[in-house]
C-alpha positions, -999 to +999 in steps of 0.1 A: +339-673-148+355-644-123+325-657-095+345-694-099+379-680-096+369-661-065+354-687-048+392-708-057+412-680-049+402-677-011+415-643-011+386-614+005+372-595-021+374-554-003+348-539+018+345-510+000+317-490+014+344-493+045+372-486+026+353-452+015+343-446+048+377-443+057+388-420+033+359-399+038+369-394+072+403-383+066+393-360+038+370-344+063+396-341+095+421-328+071+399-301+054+388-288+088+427-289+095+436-269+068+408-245+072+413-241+112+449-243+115+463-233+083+483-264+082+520-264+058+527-288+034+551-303+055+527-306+084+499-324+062+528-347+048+545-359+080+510-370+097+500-382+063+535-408+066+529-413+108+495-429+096+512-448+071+536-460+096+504-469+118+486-490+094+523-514+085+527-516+120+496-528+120+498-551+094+530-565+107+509-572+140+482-592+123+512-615+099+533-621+133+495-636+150+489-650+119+523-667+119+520-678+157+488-689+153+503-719+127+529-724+142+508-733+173+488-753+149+515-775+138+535-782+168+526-815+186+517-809+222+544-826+238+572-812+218+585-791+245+580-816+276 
């Protein structure tokens, strides 16, 4: 039954094994961080909320070319002329 609604749903199931990847990485850039630079609490948070910044700037990127992209889509070509 949850294979049917998947294939309805047309929403992407996660990459995991990327999405782990990921976090892997950042685990092991900030443990060699902490260890090598005796980082503050403070220090860890504010790059911890840049990244966070990065990825919904990010995300805002990919709706605006999503948006774009209809809206090229559903103009007729001689709208404008």
């Amino acid at each position: 039954m949850s294979e049917e609604k998947d294939k309805k749903d047309d929403t992407p199931i996660p990459r995991w094994d990327i999405i782990n990847e990921l976090y892997n990485g950042f685990d092991k850039v900030l443990n060699k961080r902490e260890d090598d630079e005796m980082l503050t609490f403070f220090e860890i948070q504010a790059s911890i909320m840049m990244l966070n910044e990065k990825v919904n700037q990010e995300k805002l990127n990919m709706y605006m070319a999503y948006l774009n992209s209809e809206h090229d889509d559903t103009k007729p070509p001689n709208m404008y002329k």
